[in-house]
LOSERO-657545 format. One record per residue (C-alpha): residue in one letter; x, y, z. Coordinates in Angstrom, 2 decimals. Layout:
BEGIN
ATOM residuo      c1      c2      c3
ATOM       a       X       Y       Z
...
//
This chain:
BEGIN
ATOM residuo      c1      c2      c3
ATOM       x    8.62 -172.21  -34.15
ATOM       x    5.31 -173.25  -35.43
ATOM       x    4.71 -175.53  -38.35
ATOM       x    5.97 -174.27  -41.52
ATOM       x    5.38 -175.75  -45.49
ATOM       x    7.54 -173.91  -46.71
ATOM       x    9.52 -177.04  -44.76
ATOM       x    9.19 -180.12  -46.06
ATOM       x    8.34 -183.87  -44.99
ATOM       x    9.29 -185.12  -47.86
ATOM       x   12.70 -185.67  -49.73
ATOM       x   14.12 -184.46  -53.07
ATOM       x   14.88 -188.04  -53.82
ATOM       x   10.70 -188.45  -54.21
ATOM       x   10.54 -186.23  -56.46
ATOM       x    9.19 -187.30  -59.82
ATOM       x    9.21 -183.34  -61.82
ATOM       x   11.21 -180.44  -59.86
ATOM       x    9.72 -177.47  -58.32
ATOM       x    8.91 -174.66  -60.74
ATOM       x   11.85 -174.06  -63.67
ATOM       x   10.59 -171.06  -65.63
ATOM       x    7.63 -169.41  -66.12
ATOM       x    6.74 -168.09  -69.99
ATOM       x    5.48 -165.06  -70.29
ATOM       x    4.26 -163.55  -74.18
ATOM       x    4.26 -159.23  -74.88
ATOM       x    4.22 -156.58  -76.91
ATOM       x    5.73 -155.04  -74.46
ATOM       x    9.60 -155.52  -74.52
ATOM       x   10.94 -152.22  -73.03
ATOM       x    8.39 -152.45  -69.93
ATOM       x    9.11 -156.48  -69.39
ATOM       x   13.06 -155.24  -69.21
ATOM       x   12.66 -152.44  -66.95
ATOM       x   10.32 -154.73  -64.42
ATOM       x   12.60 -157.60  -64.45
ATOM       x   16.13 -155.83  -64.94
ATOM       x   16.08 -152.82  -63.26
ATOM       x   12.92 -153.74  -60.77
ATOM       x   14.02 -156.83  -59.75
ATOM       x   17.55 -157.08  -60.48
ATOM       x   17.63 -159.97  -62.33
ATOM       x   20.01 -160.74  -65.39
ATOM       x   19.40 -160.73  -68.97
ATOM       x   20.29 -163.36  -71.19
ATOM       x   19.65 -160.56  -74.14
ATOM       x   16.78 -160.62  -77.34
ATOM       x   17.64 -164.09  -79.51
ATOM       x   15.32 -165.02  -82.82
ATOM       x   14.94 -168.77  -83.41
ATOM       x   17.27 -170.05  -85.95
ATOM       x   15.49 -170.53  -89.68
ATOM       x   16.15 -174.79  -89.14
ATOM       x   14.43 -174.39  -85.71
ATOM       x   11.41 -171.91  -87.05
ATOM       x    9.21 -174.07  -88.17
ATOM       x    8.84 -176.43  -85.48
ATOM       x    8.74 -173.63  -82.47
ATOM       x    6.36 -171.81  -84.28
ATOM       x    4.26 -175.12  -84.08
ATOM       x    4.84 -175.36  -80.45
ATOM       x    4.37 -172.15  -79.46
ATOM       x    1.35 -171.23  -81.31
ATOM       x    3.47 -168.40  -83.89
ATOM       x    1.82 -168.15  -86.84
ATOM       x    4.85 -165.67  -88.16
ATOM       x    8.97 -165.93  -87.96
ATOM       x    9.59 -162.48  -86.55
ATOM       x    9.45 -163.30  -82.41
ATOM       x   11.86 -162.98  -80.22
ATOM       x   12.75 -164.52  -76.79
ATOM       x   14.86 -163.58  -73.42
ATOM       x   15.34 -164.83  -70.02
ATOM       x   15.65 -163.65  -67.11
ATOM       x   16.93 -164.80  -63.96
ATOM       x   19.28 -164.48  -61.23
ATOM       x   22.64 -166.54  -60.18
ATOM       x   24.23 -167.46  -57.37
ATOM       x   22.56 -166.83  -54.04
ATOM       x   18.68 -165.80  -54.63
ATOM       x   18.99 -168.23  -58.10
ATOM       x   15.34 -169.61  -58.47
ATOM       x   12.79 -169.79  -61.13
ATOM       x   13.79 -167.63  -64.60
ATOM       x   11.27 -165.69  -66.67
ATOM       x   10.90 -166.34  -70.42
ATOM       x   10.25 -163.68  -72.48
ATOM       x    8.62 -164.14  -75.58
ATOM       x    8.19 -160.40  -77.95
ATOM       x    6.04 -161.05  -80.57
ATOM       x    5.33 -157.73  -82.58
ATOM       x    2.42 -159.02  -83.67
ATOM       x   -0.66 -157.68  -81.39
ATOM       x   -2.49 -161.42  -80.26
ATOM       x   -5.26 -161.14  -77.57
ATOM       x   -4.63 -160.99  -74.02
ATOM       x   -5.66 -163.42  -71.71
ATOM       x   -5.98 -161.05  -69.02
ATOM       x   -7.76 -157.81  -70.07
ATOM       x   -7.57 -155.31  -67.49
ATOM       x   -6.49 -155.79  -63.89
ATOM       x   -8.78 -158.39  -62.20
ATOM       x   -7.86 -160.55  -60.04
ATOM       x  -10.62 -163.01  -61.09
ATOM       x   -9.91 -163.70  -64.91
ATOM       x   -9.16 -167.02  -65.51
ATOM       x   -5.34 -167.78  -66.42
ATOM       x   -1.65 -166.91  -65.70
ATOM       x   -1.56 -163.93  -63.12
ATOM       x    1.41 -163.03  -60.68
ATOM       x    5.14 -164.19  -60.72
ATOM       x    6.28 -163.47  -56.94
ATOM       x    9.56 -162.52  -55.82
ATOM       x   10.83 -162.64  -51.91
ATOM       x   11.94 -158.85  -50.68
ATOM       x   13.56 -157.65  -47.68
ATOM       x   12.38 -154.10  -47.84
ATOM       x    8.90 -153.73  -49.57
ATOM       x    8.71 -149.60  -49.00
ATOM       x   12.13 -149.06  -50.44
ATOM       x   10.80 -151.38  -53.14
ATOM       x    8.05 -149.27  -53.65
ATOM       x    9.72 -146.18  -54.07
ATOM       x   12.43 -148.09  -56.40
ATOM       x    9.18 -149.31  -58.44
ATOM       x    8.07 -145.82  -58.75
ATOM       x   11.11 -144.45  -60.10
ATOM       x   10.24 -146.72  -62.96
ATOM       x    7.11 -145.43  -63.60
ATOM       x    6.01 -149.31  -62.67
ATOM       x    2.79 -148.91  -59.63
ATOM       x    1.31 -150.75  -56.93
ATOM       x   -2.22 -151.80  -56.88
ATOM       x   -2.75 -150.57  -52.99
ATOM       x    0.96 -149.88  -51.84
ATOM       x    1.75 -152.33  -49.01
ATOM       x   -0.31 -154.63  -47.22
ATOM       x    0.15 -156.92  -44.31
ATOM       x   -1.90 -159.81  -43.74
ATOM       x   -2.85 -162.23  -40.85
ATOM       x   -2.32 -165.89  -41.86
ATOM       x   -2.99 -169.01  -39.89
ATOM       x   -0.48 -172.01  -39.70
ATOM       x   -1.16 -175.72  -39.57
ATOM       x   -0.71 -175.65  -35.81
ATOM       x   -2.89 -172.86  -35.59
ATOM       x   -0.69 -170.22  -34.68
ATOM       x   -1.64 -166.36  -36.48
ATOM       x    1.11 -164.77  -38.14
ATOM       x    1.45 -161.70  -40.38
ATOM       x    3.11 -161.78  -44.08
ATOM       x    3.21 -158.50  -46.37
ATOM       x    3.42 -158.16  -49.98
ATOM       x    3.12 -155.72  -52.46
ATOM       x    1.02 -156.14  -56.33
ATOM       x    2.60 -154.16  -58.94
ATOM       x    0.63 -153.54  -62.20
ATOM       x    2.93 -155.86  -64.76
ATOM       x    2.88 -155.92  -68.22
ATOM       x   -0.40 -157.34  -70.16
ATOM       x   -2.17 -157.27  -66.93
ATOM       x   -0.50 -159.50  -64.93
ATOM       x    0.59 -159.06  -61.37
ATOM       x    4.34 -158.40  -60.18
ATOM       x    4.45 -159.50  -56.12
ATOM       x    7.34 -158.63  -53.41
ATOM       x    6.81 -161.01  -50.93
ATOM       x    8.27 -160.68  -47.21
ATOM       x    7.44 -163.38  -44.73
ATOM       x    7.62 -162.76  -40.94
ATOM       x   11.34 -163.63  -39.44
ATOM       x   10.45 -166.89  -37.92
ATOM       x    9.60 -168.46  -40.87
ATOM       x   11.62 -169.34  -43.66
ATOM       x   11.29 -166.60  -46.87
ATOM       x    9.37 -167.81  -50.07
ATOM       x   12.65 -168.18  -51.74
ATOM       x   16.13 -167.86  -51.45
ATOM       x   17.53 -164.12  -51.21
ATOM       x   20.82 -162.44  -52.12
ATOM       x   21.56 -160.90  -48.84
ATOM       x   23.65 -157.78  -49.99
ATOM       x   20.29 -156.77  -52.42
ATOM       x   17.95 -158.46  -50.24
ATOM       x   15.79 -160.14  -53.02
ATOM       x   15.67 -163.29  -54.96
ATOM       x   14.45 -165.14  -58.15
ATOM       x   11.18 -165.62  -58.70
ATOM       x   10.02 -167.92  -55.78
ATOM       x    6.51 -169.02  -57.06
ATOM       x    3.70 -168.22  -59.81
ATOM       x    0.01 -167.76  -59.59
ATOM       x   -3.19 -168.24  -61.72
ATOM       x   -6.91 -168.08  -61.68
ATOM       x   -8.82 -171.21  -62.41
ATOM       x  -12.67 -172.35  -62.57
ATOM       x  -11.89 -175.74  -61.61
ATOM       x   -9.27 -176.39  -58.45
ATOM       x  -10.24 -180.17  -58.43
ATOM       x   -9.36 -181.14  -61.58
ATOM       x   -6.29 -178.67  -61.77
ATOM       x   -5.31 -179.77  -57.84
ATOM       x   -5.93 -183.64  -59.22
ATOM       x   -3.80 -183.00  -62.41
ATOM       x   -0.86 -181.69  -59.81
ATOM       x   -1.00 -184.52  -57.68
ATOM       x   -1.27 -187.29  -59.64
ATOM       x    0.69 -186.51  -62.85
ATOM       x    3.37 -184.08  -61.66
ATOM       x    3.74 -185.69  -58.44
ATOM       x    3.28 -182.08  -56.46
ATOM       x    2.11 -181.68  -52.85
ATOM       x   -0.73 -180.22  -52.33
ATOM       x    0.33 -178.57  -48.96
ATOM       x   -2.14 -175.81  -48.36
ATOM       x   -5.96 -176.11  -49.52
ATOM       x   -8.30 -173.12  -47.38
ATOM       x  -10.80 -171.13  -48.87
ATOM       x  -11.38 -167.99  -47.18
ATOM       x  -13.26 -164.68  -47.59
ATOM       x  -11.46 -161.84  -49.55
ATOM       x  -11.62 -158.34  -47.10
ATOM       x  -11.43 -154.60  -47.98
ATOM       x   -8.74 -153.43  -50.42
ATOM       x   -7.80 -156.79  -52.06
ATOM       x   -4.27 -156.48  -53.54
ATOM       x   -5.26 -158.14  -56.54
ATOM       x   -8.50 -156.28  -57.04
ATOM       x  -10.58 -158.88  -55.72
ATOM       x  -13.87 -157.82  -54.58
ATOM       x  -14.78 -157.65  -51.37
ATOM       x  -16.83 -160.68  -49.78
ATOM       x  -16.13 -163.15  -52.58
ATOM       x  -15.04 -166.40  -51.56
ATOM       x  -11.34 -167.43  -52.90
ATOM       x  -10.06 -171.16  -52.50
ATOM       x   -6.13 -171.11  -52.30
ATOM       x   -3.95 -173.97  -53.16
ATOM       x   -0.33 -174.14  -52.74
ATOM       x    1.61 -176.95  -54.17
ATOM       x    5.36 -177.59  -53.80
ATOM       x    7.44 -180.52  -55.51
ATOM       x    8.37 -183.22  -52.57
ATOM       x   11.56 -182.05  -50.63
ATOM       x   11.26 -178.28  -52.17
ATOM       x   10.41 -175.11  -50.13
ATOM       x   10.08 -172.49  -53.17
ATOM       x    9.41 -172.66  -56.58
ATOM       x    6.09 -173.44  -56.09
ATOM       x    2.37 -172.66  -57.59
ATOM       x   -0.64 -171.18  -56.37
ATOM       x   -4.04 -172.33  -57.46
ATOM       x   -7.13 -169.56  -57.27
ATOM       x  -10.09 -170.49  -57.64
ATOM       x  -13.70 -168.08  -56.35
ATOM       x  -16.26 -170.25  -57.71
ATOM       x  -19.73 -168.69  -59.41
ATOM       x  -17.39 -164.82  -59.13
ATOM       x  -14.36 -166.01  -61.85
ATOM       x  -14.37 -164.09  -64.96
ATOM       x  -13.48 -165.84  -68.18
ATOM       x  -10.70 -164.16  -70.12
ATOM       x  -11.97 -162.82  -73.37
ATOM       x   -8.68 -164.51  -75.31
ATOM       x   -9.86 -167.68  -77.37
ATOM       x   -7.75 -169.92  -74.71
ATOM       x   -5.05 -169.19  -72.17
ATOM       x   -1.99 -170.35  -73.75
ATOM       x    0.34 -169.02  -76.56
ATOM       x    0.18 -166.97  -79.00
ATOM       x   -1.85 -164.93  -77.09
ATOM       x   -0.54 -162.41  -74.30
ATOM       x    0.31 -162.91  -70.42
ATOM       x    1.34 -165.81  -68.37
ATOM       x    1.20 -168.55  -70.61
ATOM       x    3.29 -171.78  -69.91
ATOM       x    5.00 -173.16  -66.39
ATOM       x    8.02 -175.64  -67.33
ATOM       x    9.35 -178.16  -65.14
ATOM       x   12.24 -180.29  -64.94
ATOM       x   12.35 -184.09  -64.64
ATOM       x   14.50 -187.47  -64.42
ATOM       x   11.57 -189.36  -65.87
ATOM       x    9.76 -187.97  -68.92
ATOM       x    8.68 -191.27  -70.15
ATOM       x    6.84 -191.87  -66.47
ATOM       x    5.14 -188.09  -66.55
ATOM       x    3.99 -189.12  -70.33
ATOM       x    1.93 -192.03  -69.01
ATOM       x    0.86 -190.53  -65.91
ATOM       x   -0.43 -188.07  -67.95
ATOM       x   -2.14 -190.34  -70.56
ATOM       x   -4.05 -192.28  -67.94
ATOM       x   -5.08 -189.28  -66.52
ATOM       x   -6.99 -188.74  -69.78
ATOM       x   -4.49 -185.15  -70.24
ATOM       x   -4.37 -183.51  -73.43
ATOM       x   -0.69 -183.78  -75.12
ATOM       x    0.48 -181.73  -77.69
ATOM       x    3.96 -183.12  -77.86
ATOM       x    5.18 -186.20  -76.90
ATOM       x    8.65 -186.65  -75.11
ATOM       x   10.46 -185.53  -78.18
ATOM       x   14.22 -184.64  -78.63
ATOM       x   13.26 -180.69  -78.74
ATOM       x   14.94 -177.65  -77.30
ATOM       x   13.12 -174.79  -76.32
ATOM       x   14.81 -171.27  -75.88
ATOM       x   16.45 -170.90  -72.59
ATOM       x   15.31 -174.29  -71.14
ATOM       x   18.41 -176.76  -71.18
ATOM       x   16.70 -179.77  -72.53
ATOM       x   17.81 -182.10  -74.90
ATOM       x   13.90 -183.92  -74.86
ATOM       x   10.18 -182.04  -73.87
ATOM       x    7.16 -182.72  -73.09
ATOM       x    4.24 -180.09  -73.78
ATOM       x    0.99 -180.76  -72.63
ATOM       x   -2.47 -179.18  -71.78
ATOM       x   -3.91 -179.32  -67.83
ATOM       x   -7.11 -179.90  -66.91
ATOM       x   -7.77 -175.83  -66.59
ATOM       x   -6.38 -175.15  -70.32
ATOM       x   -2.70 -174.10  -69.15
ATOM       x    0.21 -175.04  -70.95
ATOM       x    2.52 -177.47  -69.07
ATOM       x    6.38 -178.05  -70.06
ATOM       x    8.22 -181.07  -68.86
ATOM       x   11.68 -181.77  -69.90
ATOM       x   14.84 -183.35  -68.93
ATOM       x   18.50 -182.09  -68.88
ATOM       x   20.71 -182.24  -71.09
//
């Protein structure tokens, strides 16, 4: 088999925050984030909850809510295929949206990725919703660390408030991006994606204050009929990083240099619309504090004892990164 990182060196034991936890995620649009995540990707429902009135006030602060009537939901699978959950946020209040039409090269949150089995029946599944791809399916050659050419396919569904909804099916000798229920054939979310104009910093913040791997760093040239809408001939670096000892849950860093489009939202974090916050968990917060304080990063909350909805903390950590995205660190409960 040729060399795989989706298989790690390294051991659980080294790491200092976990692979991807939960990805946040604000709309408007409730009934379409349901039918994508429910009856798209099978995942379960914890159900619509409003903050309590003692607990208001300070989420409102965290989250960026300048009113009391949001509500949130997760979703996410159990047992076999369990991975990242989704965190819904419905605020009925229209905010910006980071990403304002389907482009591949706005700056911010983009795809959440699932692994699939079957991408056509997928297809036709996703169509019954009403929910369609960008270019239906498309394989692509990738190269491995030993050099050996391999093909992966995916398929980009058009998600709510722009973003990007992925199926993800690696070839058979390789391990799949996540973990997958074998009698549906697809799993939780294995990894998300953004768009940023600076990989260094962002691959630097990763690194050295998360304690992530940076285990694939290649910039190549995009070809005909992009899957995210890229244009053809621009340049895209692409980052993958993975917590030590993980093989999913991971992120992906774009970055195509003078061609990124800034989103027309005054930042790319909450209250406005999209892909807005990754969360992570740790045994450390205190450490990931100051890591991230000599790193010169931007807190907004210091390890605090503050639950979030659907995260099972009992203390969090919110912070900034170096390309304006909002990072969640907590520890269990």
């Amino acid at each position: 088999m040729a060399a795989d990182i989706f298989i790690p060196d390294s051991s659980k034991e080294d790491a200092i925050v976990e692979a991807l936890h939960t990805v946040t995620y604000v709309t408007g649009e409730k009934e379409g984030i349901e039918k994508a995540f429910v009856e798209g990707y099978g995942l379960q429902s914890s159900g619509w909850v409003s903050p309590l009135p003692s607990e208001r006030q300070a989420l409102n602060t965290y989250f960026g809510f300048s009113n009391d009537d949001w509500e949130s939901c997760a979703f996410f699978k159990t047992g076999a295929g369990a991975n990242i959950q989704v965190r819904a946020i419905y605020n009925p209040i229209k905010t910006p949206s980071i990403r304002h039409e389907y482009d591949g090269l706005i700056v911010g949150g983009a795809t959440v990725s699932f692994p699939k089995e079957d991408l056509y029946s997928h297809e036709r599944l996703m169509a019954k919703l009403g929910i369609k791809s960008t270019i239906g399916v498309k394989e692509m050659e990738f190269e491995s660390p030993s050099g050996e050419v391999y093909v992966s396919a995916e398929i980009v569904y058009l998600g709510p408030e722009h973003t990007y909804l992925l199926a993800v099916k690696r070839p058979d000798i390789f391990v799949p991006v996540g973990p997958m229920d074998p009698v549906t054939g697809i799993g939780g979310a294995a990894y998300s994606a953004r768009c940023v104009a600076n990989a260094d910093e962002v691959n630097e913040f990763l690194h050295s204050v998360l304690g992530f791997e940076i285990r694939r760093d290649v910039t190549f040239t995009v070809g005909e009929r992009s899957a995210l809408l890229l244009p053809e001939g621009v340049e895209e670096r692409f980052i993958q990083a993975f917590a030590p000892g993980s093989s999913s849950g991971y992120l992906v860093i774009m970055d195509h240099g003078q061609n990124n489009r800034a989103s027309q939202a005054p930042d790319l974090a909450s209250p406005h619309r999209g892909i807005v916050m990754w969360s992570f968990k740790t045994k450390d917060i205190d450490q990931v504090h100051d890591r991230a304080i000599e790193a010169g990063i931007e807190i907004l909350q210091a390890p605090d004892e503050r639950k979030t909805p659907h995260i099972p903390c009992r203390k969090t950590l919110l912070m900034r990164d170096p390309g304006g995205f909002l990072i969640e660190v907590f520890e269990d409960e």
